[in-house]
C-alpha positions in Angstrom: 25.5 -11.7 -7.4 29.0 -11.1 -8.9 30.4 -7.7 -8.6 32.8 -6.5 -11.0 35.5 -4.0 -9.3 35.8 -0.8 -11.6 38.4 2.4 -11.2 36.8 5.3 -10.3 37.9 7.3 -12.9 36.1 4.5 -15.3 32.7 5.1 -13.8 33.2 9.1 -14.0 33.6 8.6 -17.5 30.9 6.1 -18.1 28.5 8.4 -16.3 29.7 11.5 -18.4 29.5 9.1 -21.8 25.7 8.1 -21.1 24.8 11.4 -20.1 26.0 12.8 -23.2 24.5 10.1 -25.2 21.1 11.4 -22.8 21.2 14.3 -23.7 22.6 14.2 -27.3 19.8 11.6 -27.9 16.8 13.9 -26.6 18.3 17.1 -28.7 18.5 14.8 -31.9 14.2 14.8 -31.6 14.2 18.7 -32.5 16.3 18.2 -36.1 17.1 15.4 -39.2 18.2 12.2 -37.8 21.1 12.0 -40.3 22.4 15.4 -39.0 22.4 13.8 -35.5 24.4 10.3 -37.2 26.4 12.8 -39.1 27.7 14.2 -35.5 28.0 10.9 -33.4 30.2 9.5 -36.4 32.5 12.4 -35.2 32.5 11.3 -31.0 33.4 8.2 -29.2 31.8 5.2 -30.9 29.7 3.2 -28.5 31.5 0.2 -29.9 34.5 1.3 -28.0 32.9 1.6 -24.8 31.2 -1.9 -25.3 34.3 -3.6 -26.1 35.6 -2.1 -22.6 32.9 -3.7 -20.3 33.4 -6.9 -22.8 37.1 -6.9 -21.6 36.1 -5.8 -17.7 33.4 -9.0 -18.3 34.1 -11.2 -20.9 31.0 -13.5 -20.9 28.9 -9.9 -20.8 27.3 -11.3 -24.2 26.3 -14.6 -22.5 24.4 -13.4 -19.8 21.0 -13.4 -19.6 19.0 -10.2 -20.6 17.1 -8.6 -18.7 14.5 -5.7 -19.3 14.8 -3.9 -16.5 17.3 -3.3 -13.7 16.6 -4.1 -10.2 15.2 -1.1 -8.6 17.8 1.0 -6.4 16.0 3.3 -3.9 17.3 7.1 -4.7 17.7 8.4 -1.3 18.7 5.1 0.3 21.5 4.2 -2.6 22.7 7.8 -2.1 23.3 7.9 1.4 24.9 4.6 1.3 27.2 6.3 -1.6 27.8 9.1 0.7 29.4 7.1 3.7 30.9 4.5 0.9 32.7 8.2 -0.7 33.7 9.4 2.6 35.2 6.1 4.0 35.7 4.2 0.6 34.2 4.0 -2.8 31.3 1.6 -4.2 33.5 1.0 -7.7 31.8 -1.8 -8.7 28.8 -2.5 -10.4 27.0 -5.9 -11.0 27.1 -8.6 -14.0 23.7 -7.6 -14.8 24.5 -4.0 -14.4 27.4 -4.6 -16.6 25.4 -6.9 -18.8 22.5 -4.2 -19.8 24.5 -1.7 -20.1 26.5 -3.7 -22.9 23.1 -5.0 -25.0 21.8 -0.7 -24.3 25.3 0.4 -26.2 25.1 -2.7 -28.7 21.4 -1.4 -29.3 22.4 2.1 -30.2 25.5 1.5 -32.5 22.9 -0.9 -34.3 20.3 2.5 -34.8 23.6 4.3 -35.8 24.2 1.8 -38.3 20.9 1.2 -39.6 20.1 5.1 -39.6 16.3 5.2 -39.8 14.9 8.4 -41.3 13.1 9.2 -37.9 13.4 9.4 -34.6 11.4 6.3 -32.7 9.8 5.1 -30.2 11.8 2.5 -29.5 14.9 5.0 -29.8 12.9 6.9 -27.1 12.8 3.8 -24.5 16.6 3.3 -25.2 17.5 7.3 -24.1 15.5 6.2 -21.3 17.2 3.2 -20.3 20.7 5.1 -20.8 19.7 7.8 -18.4 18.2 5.7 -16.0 21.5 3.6 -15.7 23.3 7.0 -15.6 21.4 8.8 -13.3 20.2 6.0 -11.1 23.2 3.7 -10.8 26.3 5.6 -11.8 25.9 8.9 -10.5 25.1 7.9 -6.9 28.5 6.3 -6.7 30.4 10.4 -7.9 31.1 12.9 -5.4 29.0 15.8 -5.9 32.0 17.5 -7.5 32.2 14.8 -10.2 28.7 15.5 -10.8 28.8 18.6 -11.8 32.0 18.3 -14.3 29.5 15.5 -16.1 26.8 18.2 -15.9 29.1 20.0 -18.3 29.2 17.9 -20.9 28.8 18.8 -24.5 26.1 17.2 -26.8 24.5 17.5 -29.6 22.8 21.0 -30.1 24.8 22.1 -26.9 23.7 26.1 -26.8 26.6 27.8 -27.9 26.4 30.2 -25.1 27.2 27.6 -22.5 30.7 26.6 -21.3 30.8 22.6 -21.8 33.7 20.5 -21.4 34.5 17.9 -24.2 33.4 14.5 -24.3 37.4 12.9 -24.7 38.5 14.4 -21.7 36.2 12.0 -20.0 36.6 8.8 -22.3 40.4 9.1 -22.7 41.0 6.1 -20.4 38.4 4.2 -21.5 39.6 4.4 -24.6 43.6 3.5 -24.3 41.9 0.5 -22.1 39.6 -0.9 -24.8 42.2 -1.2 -27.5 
């Protein structure tokens, strides 16, 4: 299975973006759907992120699909992450990896595009899939410190009263990459 090498700083950032898209997505359920359109028009487009792993993987669109990742054992993955942070970093995910992660954010600026009225189910089981490839794959591979600055990111109906750090200071590279 190919591995594609990624910067560190890249996988801090796509870990923060998906958990924001998480947790943005699971707030949006609570209010209108085009107040929650209205407010992702105004952060990173996923289209920018996609086009990055496009550029990291060019044939990302030709590879097969796949419905689910293969399982990665929690405890297992994240003691291997803790001796590969200590002696040197795991900064690489796989073409399938890459691959899902690409249709996921292809699949969610199409419901931004379309704008249904509703929240679905469907919309539901792709939250899902974005946390899962957050919290399962990415995050394993941050030191615990890094895990808590993504903790902090703002979203969508973020309580007021909480001190959040902004979505751009994660995405900033990924951006200047992409274009």
């Amino acid at each position: 299975m190919q591995h594609i090498p990624f910067a560190h700083p890249t996988l801090v950032a796509l870990s923060a973006y998906l958990r924001h898209l998480d947790l943005s997505l699971d707030r949006s359920r609570w209010g209108a759907w085009q107040d929650y359109v209205a407010y992702a028009q105004t952060q990173v487009e996923p289209a920018v992120i996609a086009h990055f792993l496009q550029a990291k993987y060019p044939t990302v669109a030709q590879a097969p699909a796949t419905e689910r990742l293969p399982d990665h054992l929690s405890s297992k993955q994240r003691l291997f992450n803790l001796v590969g942070t200590i002696t040197q970093r795991n900064n690489s995910l796989t073409c399938v990896e890459v691959a899902y992660l690409w249709r996921a954010l292809e699949t969610y600026r199409v419901y931004l595009e379309k704008a249904p009225s509703t929240y679905s189910i469907a919309l539901e089981k792709l939250r899902l899939q974005l946390a899962h490839f957050c919290y399962r794959i990415l995050e394993p591979k941050l030191s615990p410190r890094e895990r808590r600055h993504t903790m902090r990111i703002e979203h969508y109906l973020s309580a007021h009263h909480l001190e959040t750090l902004p979505l751009h200071l994660f995405v900033a590279c990924l951006q200047k990459r992409a274009s």
